[in-house]
C-alpha positions as a Markdown table, in Angstrom:
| # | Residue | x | y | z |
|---|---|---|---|---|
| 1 | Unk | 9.8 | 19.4 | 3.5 |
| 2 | Unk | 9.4 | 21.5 | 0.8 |
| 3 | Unk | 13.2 | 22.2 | 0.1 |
| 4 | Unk | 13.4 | 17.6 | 0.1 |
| 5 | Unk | 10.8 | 17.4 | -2.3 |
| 6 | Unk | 12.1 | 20.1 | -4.4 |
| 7 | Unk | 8.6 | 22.2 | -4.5 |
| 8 | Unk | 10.2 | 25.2 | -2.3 |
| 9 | Unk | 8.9 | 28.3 | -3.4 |
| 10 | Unk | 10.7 | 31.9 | -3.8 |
| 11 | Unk | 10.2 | 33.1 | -0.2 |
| 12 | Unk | 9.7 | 29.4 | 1.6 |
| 13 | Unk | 11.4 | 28.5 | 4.7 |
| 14 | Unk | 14.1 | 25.9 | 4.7 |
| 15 | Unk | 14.5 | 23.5 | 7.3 |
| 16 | Unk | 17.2 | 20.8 | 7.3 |
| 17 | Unk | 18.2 | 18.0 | 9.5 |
| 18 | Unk | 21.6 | 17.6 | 10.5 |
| 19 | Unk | 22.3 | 14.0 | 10.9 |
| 20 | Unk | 25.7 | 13.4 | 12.4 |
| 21 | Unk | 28.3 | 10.4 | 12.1 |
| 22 | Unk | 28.3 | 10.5 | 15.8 |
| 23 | Unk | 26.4 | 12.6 | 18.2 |
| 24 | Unk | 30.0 | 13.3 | 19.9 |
| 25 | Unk | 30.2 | 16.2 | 17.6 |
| 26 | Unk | 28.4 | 19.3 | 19.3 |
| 27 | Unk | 30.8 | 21.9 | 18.3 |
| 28 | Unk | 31.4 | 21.2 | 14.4 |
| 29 | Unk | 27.0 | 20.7 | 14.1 |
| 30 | Unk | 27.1 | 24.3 | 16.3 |
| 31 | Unk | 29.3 | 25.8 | 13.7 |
| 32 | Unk | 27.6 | 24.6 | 10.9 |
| 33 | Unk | 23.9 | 25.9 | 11.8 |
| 34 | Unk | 25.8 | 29.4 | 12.8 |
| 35 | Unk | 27.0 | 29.5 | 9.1 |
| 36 | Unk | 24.6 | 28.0 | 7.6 |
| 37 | Unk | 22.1 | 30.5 | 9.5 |
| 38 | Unk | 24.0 | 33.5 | 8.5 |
| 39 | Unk | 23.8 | 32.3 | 4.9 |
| 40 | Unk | 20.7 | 32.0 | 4.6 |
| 41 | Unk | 19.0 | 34.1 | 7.1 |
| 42 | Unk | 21.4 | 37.4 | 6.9 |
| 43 | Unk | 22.4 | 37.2 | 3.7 |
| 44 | Unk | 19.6 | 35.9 | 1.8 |
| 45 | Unk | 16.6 | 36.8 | 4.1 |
| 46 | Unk | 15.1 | 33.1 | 4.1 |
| 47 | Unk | 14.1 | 32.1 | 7.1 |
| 48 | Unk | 16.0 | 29.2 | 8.0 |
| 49 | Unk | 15.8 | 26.0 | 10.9 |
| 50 | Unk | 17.3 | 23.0 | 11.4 |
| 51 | Unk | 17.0 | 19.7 | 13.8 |
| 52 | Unk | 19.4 | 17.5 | 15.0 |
| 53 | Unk | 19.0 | 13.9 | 14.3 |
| 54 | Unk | 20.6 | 11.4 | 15.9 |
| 55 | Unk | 19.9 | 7.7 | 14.2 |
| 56 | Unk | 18.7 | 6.3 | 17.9 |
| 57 | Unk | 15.9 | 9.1 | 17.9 |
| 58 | Unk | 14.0 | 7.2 | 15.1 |
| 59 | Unk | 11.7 | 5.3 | 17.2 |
| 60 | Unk | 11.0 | 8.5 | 19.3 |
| 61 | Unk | 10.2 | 10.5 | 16.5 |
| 62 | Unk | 6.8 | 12.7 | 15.8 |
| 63 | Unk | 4.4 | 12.5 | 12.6 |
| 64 | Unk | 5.4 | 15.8 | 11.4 |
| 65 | Unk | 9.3 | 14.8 | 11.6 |
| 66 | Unk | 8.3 | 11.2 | 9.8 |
| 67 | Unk | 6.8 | 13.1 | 7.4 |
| 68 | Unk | 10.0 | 15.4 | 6.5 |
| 69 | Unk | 12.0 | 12.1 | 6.5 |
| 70 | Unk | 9.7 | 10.5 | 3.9 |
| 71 | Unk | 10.6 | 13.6 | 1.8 |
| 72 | Unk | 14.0 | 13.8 | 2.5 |
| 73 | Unk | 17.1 | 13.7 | 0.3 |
| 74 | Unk | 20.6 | 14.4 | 0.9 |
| 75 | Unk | 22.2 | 17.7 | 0.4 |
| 76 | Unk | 25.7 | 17.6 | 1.5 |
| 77 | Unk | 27.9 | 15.2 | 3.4 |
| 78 | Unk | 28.1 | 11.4 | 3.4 |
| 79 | Unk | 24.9 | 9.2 | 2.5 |
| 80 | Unk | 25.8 | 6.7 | 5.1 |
| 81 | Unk | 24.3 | 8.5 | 8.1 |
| 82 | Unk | 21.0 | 9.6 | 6.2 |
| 83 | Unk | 20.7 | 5.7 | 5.3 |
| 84 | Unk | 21.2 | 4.9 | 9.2 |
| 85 | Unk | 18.7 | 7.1 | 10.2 |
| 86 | Unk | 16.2 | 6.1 | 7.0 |
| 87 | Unk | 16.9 | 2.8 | 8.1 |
| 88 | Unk | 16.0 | 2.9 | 11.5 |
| 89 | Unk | 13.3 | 5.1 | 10.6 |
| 90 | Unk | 11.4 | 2.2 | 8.7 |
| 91 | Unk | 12.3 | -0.1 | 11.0 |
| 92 | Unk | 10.2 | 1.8 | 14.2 |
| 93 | Unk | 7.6 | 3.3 | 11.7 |
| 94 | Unk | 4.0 | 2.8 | 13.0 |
| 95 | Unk | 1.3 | 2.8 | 10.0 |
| 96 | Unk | -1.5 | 3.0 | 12.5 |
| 97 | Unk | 0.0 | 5.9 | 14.8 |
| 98 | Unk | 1.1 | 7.6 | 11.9 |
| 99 | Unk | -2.3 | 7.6 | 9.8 |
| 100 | Unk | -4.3 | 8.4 | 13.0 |
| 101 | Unk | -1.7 | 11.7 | 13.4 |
| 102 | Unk | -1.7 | 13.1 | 9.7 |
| 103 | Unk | -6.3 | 12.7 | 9.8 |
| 104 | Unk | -6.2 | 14.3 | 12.9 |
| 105 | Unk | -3.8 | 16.9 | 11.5 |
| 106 | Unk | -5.6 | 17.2 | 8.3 |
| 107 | Unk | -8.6 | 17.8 | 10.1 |
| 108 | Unk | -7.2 | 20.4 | 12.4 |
| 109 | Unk | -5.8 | 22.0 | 9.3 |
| 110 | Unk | -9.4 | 22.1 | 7.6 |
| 111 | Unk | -11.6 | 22.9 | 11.3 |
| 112 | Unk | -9.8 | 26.5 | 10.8 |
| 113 | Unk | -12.5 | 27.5 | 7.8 |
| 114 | Unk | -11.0 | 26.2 | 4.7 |
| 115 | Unk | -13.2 | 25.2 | 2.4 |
| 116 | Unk | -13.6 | 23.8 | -1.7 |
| 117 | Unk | -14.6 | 26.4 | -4.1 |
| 118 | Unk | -12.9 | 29.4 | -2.4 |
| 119 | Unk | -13.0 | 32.5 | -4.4 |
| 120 | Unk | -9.4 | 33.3 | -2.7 |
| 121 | Unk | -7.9 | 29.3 | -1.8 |
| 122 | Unk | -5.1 | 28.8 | 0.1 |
| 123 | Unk | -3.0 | 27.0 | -2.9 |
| 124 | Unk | -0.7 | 25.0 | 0.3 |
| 125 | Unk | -2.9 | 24.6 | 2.9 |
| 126 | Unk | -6.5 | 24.5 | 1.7 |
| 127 | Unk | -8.7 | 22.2 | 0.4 |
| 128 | Unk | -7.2 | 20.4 | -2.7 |
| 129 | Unk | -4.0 | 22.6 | -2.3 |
| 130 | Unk | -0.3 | 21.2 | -1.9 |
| 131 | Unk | -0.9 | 20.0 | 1.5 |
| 132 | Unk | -3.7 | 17.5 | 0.5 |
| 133 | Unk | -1.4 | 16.0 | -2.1 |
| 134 | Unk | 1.6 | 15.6 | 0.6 |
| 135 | Unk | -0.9 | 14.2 | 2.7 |
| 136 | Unk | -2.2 | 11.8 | 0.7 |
| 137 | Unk | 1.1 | 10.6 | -0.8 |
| 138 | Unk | 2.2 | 10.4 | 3.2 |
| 139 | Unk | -1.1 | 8.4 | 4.2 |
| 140 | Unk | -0.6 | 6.2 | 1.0 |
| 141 | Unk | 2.8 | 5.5 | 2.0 |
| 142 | Unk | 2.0 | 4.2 | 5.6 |
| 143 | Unk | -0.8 | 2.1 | 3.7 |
| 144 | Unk | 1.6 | -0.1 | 2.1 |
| 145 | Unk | 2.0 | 2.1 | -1.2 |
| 146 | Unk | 5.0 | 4.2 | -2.8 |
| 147 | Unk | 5.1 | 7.4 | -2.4 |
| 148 | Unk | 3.9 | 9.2 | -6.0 |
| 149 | Unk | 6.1 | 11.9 | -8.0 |
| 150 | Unk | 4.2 | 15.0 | -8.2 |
| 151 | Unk | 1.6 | 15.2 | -11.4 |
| 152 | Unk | 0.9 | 17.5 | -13.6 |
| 153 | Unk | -2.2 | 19.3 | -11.5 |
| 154 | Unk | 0.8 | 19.7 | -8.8 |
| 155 | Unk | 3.4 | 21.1 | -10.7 |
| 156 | Unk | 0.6 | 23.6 | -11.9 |
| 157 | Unk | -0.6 | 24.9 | -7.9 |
| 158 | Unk | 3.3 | 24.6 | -7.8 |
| 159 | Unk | 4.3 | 27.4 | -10.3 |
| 160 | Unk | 1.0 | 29.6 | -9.4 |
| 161 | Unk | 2.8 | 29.5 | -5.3 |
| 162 | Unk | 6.2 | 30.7 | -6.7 |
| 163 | Unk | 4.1 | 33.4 | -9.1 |
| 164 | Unk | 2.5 | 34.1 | -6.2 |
| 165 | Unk | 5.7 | 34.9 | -3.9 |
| 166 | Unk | 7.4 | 36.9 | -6.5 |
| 167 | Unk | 4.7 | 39.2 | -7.4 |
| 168 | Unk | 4.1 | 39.5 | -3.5 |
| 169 | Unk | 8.1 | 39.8 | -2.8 |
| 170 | Unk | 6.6 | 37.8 | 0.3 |
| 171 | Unk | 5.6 | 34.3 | 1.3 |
| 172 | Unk | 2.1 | 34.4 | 0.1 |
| 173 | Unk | 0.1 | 31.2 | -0.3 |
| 174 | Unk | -3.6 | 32.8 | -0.8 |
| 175 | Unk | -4.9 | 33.1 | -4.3 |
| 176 | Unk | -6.5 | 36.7 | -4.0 |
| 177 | Unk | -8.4 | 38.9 | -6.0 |
C-alpha cells in the first residue's frame, strides 16, 4: 500500500506482508508481528497489520492483495523470497479478473456519494483523489502497461493529505472548510 509506494501519510496505517523462506517458521513470524506490533502500535500509536504470504498462495490471491503486491518493495530481510512470491505472482495473474474487481471496486467506492467538484473532497478516496491514480496505474498495469511514478498533480494531493493529518493530529483525508 501506501507505506510500498512511499505516499504514507503522518497518521496512515501500515500494513506489511511477511513472506517467509519457508512456511515451517510459525514461531519466529509470531515473534516478529508481536514486536513489530508493539513498535508500532504501543509505542508510536500507528495502527499497524500484517499478512502472511506464503509463495504457493499467489494463485489464490484477492484484487486488493494483487494490488498491494504491485506496490510492494522490500523493507528488511532477504530479496529472494519477495522475488518468489513476485514471481509466482505474475505468473497466476489474471488481467481480466483483476480489471473486472478494481471497476467494480471503484464503483463501489464512488456509489457511496462521492462526487467531482466537492466543496470538502475526499483527497484518497474521492473522485480524482489518490485512489483514482492507484487505480488507474493498477488497471494500466493489467492492460499490458508499466506501472507510472507518481506526477506532479500527485505529489501535490500527496503533501495537502500529510498537511492535512498534522494539523488534524488525526488521520483525516477530507479537505474541509
Amino acid at each position: 500500500g501506501g507505506y510500498g509506494r512511499r505516499e504514507i501519510a503522518p497518521f496512515s496505517d501500515i500494513d506489511l506482508t511477511v513472506v517467509p523462506r519457508d512456511d515451517s517458521d510459525d514461531e519466529g513470524v509470531r515473534r516478529l508481528y508481536r514486536a513489530l506490533h508493539t513498535a508500532l502500535t504501543d509505542h508510536s500509536g500507528y495502527e499497524f497489520a500484517y499478512a502472511l504470504r506464503l509463495v504457493a498462495d499467489a494463485p489464490a490471491l484477492d484484487a486488493k492483495t494483487q494490488a498491494g503486491l504491485l506496490d510492494a518493495r522490500l523493507v528488511a530481510g532477504p530479496a529472494r523470497p519477495l522475488e518468489a512470491l513476485l514471481e509466482a505472482f505474475e505468473a497466476s495473474f489474471s488481467p481480466a479478473d483483476f480489471l473486472l474487481a478494481k471497476l467494480a471496486e471503484r464503483d463501489t467506492a464512488l456509489a457511496r456519494g462521492e462526487r467531482a467538484y466537492l466543496a470538502e473532497p475526499d483527497l484518497k478516496e474521492g473522485v480524482g483523489g489518490l485512489r483514482a491514480f492507484h487505480a488507474a496505474n493498477w488497471i494500466g498495469y493489467a492492460l499490458g502497461g508499466r506501472l507510472r511514478p507518481a506526477d506532479e498533480k500527485v505529489e501535490e494531493l500527496l503533501r495537502a493529505r500529510n498537511l492535512l493529518h498534522l494539523c488534524a493530529g488525526r488521520r483525516a483525508d477530507r479537505l474541509t472548510r
